[in-house]
C-alpha positions in Angstrom: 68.1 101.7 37.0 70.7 104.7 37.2 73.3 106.3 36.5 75.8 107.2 39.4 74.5 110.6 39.7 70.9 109.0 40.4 69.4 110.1 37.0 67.4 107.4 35.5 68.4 105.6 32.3 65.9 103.9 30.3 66.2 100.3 30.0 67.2 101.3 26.2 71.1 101.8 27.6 71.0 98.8 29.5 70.7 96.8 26.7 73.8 98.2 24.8 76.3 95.4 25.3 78.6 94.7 23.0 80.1 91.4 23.2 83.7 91.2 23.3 83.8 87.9 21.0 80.5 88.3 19.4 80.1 92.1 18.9 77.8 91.7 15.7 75.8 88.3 16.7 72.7 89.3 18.6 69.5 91.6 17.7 68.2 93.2 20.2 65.2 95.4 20.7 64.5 98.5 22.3 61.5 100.2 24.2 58.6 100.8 21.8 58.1 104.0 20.3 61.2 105.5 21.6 62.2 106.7 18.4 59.0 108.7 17.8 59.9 110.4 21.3 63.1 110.9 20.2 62.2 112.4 17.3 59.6 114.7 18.7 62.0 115.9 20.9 64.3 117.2 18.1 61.4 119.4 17.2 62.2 123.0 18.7 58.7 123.0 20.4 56.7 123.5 23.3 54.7 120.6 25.3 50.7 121.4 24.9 48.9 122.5 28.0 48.1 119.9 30.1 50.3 117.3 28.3 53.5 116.0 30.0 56.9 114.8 28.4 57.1 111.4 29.0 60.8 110.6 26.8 63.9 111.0 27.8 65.3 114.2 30.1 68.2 115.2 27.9 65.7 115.8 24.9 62.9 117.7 26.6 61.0 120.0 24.6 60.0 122.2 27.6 60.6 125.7 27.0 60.3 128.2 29.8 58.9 131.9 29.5 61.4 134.6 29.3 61.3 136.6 32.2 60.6 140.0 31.4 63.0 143.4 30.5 63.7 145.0 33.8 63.5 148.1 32.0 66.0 151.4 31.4 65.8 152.1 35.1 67.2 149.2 36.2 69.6 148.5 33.6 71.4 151.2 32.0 72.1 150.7 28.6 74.8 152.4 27.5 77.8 152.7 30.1 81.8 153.2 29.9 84.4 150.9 31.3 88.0 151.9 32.1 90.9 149.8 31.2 94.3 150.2 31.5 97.1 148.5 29.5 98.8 146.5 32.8 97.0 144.1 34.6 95.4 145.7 37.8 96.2 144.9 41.4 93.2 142.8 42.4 93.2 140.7 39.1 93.7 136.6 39.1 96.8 134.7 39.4 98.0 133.7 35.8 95.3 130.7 35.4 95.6 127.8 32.4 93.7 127.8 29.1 91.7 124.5 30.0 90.5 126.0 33.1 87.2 124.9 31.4 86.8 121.1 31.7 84.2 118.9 32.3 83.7 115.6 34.5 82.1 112.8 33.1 80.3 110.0 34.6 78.8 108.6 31.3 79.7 109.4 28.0 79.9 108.0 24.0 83.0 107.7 23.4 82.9 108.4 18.9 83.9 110.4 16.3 81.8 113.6 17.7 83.3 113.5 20.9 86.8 113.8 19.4 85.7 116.9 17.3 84.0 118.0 20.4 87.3 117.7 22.6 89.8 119.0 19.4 87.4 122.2 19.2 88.8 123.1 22.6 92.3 121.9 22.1 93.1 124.3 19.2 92.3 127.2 21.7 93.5 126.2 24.8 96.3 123.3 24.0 94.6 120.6 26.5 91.5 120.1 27.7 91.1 118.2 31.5 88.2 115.6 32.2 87.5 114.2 35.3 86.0 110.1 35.1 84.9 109.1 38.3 82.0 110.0 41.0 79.7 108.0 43.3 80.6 104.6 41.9 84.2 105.3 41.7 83.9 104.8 45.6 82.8 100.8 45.3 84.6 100.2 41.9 87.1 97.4 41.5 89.9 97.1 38.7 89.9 93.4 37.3 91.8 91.4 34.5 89.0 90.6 32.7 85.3 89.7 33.0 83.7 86.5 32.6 81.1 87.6 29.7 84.3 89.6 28.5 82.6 93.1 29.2 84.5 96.2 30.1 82.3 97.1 32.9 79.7 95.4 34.9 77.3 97.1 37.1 75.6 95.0 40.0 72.4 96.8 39.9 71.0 94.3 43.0 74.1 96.1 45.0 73.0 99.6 44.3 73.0 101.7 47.6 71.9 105.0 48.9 69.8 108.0 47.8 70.9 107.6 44.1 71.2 104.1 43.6 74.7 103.9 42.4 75.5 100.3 41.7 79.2 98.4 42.6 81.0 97.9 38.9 84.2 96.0 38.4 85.9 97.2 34.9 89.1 95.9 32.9 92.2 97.9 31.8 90.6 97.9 28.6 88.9 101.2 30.0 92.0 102.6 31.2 93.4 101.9 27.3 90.7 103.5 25.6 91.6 106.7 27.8 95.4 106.4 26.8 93.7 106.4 23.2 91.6 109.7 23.1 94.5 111.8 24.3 96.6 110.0 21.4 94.4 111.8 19.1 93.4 114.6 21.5 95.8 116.1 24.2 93.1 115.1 26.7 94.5 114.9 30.5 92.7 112.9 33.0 91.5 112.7 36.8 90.7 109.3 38.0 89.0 108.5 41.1 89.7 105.5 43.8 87.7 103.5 45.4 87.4 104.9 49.2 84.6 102.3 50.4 86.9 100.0 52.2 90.1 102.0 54.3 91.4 98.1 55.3 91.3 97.3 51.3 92.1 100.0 48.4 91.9 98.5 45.6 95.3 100.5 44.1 95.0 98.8 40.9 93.9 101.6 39.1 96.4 103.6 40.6 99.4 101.2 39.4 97.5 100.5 36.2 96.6 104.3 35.6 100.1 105.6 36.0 101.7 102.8 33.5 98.8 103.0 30.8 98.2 107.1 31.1 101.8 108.1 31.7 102.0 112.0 32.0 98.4 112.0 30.9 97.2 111.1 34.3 97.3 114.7 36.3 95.0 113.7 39.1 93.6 111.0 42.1 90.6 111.9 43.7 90.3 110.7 47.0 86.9 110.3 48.3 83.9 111.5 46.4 81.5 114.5 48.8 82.7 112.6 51.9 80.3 115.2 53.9 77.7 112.9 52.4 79.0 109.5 53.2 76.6 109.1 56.4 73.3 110.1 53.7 74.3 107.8 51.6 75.0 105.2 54.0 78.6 104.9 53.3 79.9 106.0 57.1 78.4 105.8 60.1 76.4 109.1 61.1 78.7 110.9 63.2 81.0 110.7 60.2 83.0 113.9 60.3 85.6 116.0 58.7 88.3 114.3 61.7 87.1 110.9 60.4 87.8 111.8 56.6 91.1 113.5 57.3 92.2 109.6 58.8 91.0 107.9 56.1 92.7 110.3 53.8 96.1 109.4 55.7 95.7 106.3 55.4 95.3 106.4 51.8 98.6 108.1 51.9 100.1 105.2 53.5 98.8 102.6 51.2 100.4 104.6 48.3 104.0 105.0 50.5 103.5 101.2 51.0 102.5 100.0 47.5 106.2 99.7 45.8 104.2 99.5 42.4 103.5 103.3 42.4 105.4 106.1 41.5 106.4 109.1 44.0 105.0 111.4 41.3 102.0 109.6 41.5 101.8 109.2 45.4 101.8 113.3 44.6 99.0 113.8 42.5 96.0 113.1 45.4 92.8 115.6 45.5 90.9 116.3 48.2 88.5 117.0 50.1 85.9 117.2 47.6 83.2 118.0 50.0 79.7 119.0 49.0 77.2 121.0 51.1 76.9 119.7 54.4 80.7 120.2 55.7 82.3 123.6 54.8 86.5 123.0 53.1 87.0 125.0 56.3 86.1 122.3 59.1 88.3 120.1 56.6 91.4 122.7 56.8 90.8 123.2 60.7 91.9 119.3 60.8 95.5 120.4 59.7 94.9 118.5 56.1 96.4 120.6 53.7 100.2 120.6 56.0 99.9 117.2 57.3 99.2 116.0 53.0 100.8 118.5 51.8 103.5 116.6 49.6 100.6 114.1 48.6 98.2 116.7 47.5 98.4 118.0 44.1 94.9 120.0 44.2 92.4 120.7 46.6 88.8 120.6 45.7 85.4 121.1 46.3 81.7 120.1 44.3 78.7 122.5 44.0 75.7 120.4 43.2 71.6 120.5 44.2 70.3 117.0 43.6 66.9 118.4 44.9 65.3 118.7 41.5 66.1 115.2 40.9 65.8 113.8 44.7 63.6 116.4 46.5 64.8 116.6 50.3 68.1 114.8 49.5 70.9 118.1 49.6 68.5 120.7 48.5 65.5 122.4 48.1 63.5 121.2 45.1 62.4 124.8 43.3 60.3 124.9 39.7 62.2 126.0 37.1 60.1 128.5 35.7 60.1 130.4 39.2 63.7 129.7 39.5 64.8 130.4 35.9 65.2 134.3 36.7 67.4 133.5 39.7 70.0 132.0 36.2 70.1 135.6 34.2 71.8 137.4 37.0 75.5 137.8 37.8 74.2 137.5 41.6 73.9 133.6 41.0 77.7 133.3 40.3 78.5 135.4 43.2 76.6 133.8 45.7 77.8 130.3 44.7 81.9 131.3 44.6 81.3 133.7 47.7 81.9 130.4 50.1 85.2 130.1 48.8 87.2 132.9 49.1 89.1 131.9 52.1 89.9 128.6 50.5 91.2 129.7 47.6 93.3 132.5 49.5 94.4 129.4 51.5 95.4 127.6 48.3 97.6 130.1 47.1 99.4 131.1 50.1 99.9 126.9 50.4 101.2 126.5 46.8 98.1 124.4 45.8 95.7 124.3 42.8 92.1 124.8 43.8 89.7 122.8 41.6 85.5 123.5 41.5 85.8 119.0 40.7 81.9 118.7 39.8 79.1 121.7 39.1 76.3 122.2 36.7 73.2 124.1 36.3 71.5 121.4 38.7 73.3 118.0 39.2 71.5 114.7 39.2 69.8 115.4 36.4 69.2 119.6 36.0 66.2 121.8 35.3 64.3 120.9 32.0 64.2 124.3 30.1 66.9 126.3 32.5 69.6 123.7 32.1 69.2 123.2 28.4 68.5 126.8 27.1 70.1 129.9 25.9 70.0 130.9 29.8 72.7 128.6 30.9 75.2 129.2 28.1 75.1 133.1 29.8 75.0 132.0 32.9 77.9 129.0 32.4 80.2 131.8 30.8 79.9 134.5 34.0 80.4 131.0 36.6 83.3 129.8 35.0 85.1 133.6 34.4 83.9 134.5 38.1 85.8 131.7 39.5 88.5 132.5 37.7 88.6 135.8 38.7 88.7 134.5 42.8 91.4 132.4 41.7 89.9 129.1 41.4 92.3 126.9 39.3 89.7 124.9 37.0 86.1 124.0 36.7 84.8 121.2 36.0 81.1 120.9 34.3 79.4 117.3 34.5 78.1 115.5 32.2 75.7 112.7 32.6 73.5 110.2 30.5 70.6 110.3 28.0 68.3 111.4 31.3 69.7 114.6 32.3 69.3 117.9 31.2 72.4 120.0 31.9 74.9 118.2 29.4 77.8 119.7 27.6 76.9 117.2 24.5 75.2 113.8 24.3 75.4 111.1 21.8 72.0 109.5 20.5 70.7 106.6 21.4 72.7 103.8 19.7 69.8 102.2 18.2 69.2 105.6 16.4 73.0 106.5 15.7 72.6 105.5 12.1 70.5 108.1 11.4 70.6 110.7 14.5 73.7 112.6 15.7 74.9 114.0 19.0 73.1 116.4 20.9 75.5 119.6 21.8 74.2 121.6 25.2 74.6 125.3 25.9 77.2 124.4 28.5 80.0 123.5 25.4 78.9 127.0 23.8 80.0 128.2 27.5 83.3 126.2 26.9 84.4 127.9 24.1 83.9 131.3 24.8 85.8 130.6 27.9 88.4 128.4 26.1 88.8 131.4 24.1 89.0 134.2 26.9 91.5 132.7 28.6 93.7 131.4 25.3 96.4 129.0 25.1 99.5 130.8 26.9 98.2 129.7 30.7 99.3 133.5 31.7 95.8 134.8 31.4 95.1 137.0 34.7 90.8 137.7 34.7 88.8 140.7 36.8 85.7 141.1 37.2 85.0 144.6 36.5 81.6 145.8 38.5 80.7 147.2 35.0 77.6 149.6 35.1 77.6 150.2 38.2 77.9 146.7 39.4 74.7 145.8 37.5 74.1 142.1 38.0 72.2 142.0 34.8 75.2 142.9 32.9 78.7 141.4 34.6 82.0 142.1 32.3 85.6 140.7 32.9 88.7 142.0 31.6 91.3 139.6 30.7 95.2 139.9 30.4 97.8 138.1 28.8 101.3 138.3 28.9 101.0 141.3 31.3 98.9 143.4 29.0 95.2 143.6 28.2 94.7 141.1 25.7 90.4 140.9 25.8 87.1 141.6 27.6 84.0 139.9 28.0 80.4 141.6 28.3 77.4 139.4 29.1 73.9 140.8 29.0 71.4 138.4 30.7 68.3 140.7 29.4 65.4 139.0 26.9 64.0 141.4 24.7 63.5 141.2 21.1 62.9 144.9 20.8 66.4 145.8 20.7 65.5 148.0 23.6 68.0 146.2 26.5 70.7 145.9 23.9 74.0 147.4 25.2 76.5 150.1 24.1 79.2 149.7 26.2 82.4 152.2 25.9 85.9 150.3 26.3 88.1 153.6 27.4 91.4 151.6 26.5 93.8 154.3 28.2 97.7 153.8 27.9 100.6 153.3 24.8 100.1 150.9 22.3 96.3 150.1 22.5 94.5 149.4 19.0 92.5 151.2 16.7 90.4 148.6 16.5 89.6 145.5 18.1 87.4 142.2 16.7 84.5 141.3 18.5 82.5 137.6 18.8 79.0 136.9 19.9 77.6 134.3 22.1 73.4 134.8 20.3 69.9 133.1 20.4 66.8 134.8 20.0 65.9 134.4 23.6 67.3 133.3 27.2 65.0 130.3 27.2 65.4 129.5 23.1 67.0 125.9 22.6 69.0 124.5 20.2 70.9 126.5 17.4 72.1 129.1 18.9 75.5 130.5 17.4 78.9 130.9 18.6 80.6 133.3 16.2 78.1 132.6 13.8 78.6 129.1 14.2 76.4 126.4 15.2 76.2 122.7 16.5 72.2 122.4 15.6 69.4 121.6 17.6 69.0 117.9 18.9 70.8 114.5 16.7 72.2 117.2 14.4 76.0 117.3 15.3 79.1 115.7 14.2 81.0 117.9 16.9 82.3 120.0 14.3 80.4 124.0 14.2 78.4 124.4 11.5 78.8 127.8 9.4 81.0 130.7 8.4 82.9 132.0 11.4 81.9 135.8 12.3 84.1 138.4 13.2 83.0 141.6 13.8 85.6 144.9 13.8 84.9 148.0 15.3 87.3 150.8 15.0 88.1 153.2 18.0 88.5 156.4 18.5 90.7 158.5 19.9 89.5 160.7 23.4 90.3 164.4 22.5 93.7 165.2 25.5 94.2 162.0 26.7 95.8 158.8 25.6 92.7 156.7 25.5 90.8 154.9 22.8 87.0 154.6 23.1 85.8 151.2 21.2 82.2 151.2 21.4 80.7 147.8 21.5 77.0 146.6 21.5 76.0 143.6 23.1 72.3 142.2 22.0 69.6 141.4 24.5 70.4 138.7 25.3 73.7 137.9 24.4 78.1 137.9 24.8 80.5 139.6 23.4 84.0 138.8 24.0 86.2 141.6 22.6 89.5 140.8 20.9 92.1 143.7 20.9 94.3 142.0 18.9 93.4 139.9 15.8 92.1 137.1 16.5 94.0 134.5 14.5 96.5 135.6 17.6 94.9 133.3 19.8 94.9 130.3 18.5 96.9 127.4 19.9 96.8 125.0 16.9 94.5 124.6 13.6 91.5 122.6 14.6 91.7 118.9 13.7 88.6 117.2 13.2 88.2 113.0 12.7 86.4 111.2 10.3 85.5 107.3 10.9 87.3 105.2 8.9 85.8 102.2 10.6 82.3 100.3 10.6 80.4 98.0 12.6 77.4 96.1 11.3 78.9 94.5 8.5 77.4 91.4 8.2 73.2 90.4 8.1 72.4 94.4 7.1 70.3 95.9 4.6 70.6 99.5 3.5 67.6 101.3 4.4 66.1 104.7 3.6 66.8 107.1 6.4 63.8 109.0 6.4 61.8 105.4 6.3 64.0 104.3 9.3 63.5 106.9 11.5 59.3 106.8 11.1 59.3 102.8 11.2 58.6 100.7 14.1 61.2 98.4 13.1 58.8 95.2 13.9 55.6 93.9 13.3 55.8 93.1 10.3 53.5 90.9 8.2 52.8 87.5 10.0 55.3 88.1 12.6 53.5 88.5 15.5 56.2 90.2 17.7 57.6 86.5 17.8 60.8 88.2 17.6 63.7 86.0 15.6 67.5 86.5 14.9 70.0 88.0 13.2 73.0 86.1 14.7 74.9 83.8 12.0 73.8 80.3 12.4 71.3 81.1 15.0 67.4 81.3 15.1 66.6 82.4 18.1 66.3 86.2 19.5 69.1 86.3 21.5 68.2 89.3 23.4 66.7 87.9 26.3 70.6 86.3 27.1 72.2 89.8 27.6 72.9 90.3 31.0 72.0 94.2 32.0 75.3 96.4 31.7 76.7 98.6 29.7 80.3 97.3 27.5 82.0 99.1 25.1 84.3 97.5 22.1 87.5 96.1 23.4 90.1 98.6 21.9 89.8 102.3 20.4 91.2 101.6 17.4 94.0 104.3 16.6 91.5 105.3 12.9 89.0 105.5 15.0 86.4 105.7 18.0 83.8 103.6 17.0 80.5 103.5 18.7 82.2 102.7 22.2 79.6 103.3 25.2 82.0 103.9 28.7 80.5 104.2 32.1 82.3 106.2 34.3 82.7 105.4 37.9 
């Protein structure tokens, strides 16, 4: 069974329905021994020779070698970069503060994901999630369900390369979105079904719009369409003419459903292609004028499913070869190079150009690349190169329990009373960027070919408002000698530059150290050890500047660790800041009734059965019942029926 990226989820997840009218009533019992997996994998430690991992991806305790220090002679250390006080030529357009979002197939809707989703808020304003993906294609809005379930999966339907099942889902979803963002300014993308051109489905279009209001900013319109005839969804000659036909007639379903909106009819995204059609052979089809008042972004996906599917839309490579190709700016070039034209194109057609789904890896990531120190680095130099070409947003997926690459993930639920969520280097990446850019959506980025262009140590400079407001440095290097750290010279030349600027630091001991590492000082833990709210006394370094002898320059000498980022602030701090960080707390329970208070050091080593005389015949819980009512669940995924407006309790959403 699968997600609907094609990652496998334990049999655990499929047992996690919630009963609409009996919520509390049933026991049910989960794989053997899963918590001693889970807890081994909270350990920061290394699987023995010989000995394979055998628990779930998204808690692997693989860690990869460092590669080596390159050495003085390819990597100077100490270098000087010129900046001036106006925004150069060949920097971005103005870009917004939650150019960092993420897209979600699966998630845990709680407490932590809140804090999670306010942490970026109070720098940027907003923050922009995407729900949908494969199943979004073959998904089907209904009034309700018979079992009264917010989502049902038919796992017997599942088609193609990743198995992604057909789901029908209630309003109740679309609700519990409308919630979130009434605690979190959280703006959505929804995705609609594409399967069948004689038969929409609109109703979460018309449902979307009334229930999400101006919090609905997006319609995708057909999920990597270049892979429809893989993943037997088109005929094989499917091609980008074909797509740009359905794609009209999309457009007049929308002008002929009197239920939605014009603004709505407006806010379509295409062509979210993948790998095997360029946007180009999509633009050559006259798209973006022939759509043009339908289309409110274009978009594009950058994924390798090879690791997870080998021979699918890759090539399968082993992470520890592959991990050095991660601690070099060369890896962000080489993935935004392919879009230059398009997003020239998108600017000069007054469109928004969207990276809609990326990741270390998709369907499921590299164990030790995805989930280290590595790819916080590497997800801070993606996400500011984009922005630099002009890209209008990026958004990083997140997945299930069996993935590696995720932003944050929740624990499993029959551990949540004494395990917390999970926080991934990605989110680190999000809030450096979140904080780069800032909350005034008139940030302009450059990439500076620092060094010489060195690819081991990539810096952007960032302008606000017309002036130089911050710069980032990233040094990729792993070397706990100190000798790889950086001293890099900010020659801030022009009126009115500081004296002194505050720096913060992006740290771990190593490019391939998991868990722990520190934003600012700050933490989120290593695995079940979050509430989404950092951990420890924020860090702010100051460094004065000095004046340059006959010239109107300041030098500001900054050192960057091995490995490390620094994102230099040249005006204090507290300046950025878009609101004071709210955090939640839950002020409701579940499992109220037929509990016992248990230890939680005794419940996390216990086996939870077995007990004297029982003989694994398993009994119940379930008020007036004495039968183990497991064996009745059907195999889906539900989620309570409301978020209540106190708070987000334990809700499990699958996302198209």
């Amino acid at each position: 069974m699968t997600t609907s990226r094609g990652t496998t989820l334990p049999a655990v997840f499929l047992l996690l329905s919630f009963y609409i009218q009996c919520a509390l009533c049933v026991t049910v019992y989960y794989q053997p021994a899963q918590s001693i997996l889970m807890a081994e994998a909270s350990q920061a430690s290394v699987v023995a020779a010989g000995a394979k991992y055998t628990g779930l991806p998204a808690y692997n305790p693989v860690v990869l070698e460092a590669p080596p220090p390159p050495g003085p002679s390819a990597v100077p250390t100490a270098f000087t970069i010129p900046l001036t006080n106006a925004p150069p030529p060949l920097a971005s357009k103005p870009l917004n503060g939650s150019f960092f979002g993420f897209s979600v197939e699966m998630s845990f809707l709680q407490v932590p994901f809140l804090n999670l989703m306010a942490n970026l808020q109070s720098r940027t304003g907003r923050v922009n999630i995407r729900v949908g993906g494969n199943t979004q294609e073959t998904a089907t809005l209904v009034n309700s369900t018979p079992d009264g379930l917010i989502i049902e999966k038919d796992y017997e339907g599942a088609t193609n390369p990743t198995l992604t099942p057909p789901l029908v889902f209630t309003p109740e979803l679309l609700y519990m979105l409308r919630n979130i963002s009434s605690h979190v300014n959280v703006r959505w993308h929804l995705g609609v079904p594409f399967n069948d051109t004689s038969n929409f489905r609109l109703q979460i279009v018309e449902q979307g719009q009334e229930i999400l209001g101006d919090y609905l900013i997006g319609l995708q319109v057909g999920n990597e369409p270049d892979l429809y005839p893989v993943h037997g969804h088109r005929p094989p000659n499917y091609a980008p003419q074909d797509y740009f036909n359905d794609f009209g007639l999309m457009v007049n379903a929308l002008q002929q459903d009197t239920l939605v909106s014009d603004t709505t009819r407006s806010l379509l995204i295409g062509p979210s292609v993948q790998v095997l059609w360029t946007p180009e052979q999509v633009w050559d089809t006259g798209f973006i004028p022939k759509y043009n008042n339908s289309l409110a972004f274009l978009s594009v996906e950058r994924d390798n499913c090879a690791v997870a599917f080998p021979g699918s839309n890759g090539t399968f490579h082993d992470p520890q070869q592959t991990f050095p190709s991660y601690l070099t700016h060369d890896n962000a070039v080489g993935i935004v190079q392919n879009y230059l034209p398009s997003t020239a194109l998108a600017q000069q057609s007054g469109k928004e150009f969207l990276m809609f789904e990326t990741n270390t890896a998709s369907c499921g990531g590299f164990p030790g690349i995805s989930d280290s120190f590595g790819a916080a680095l590497w997800g801070v130099d993606y996400a500011l190169q984009m922005a630099a070409v002009n890209f209008s947003g990026a958004l990083f997926h997140v997945g299930g329990q069996s993935v590696s690459y995720n932003p944050f993930t929740p624990p499993p639920t029959n551990e949540s009373t004494f395990h917390q969520w999970t926080v991934g280097p990605i989110y680190y990446s999000s809030l450096v960027v979140a904080e780069a850019l800032g909350p005034t959506n008139t940030s302009q980025v450059m990439f500076l070919e620092a060094n010489n262009n060195n690819s081991f140590t990539p810096s952007y400079g960032i302008w606000e408002n017309g002036r130089l407001a911050r710069v980032a440095i990233i040094n990729f290097i792993s070397d706990n000698t100190t000798a790889s750290d950086l001293s890099v010279s900010l020659n801030l030349d022009g009126p009115g530059m500081p004296n002194s600027v505050q720096v913060k630091y992006l740290s771990a001991p190593s490019v391939s150290h998991k868990g722990n590492m520190t934003w600012a000082n700050q933490t989120f833990g290593n695995n079940f050890e979050s509430d989404g709210r950092p951990m420890g006394t924020e860090v702010i370094e100051t460094v004065n500047c000095s004046p340059v002898a006959g010239a109107n320059t300041n030098t500001c000498v900054i050192k960057v660790p091995a490995p490390a980022a620094a994102l230099v602030f040249l005006s204090p701090q507290t300046d950025n800041a878009a609101t004071p960080s709210t955090t939640f707390a839950t002020t409701a329970y579940t499992l109220t009734r037929n509990t016992v208070g248990v230890a939680s050091d005794v419940l996390a080593t216990s086996n939870g059965r077995g007990g004297p005389g029982s003989a694994n015949n398993l009994g119940s819980t379930s008020a007036n019942a004495n039968k183990n009512a497991a064996d009745r669940l059907r195999l889906g995924v539900a989620a309570m029926s409301t978020v209540t407006m106190g708070a987000l309790v334990g809700a499990w959403w699958v996302i198209f």
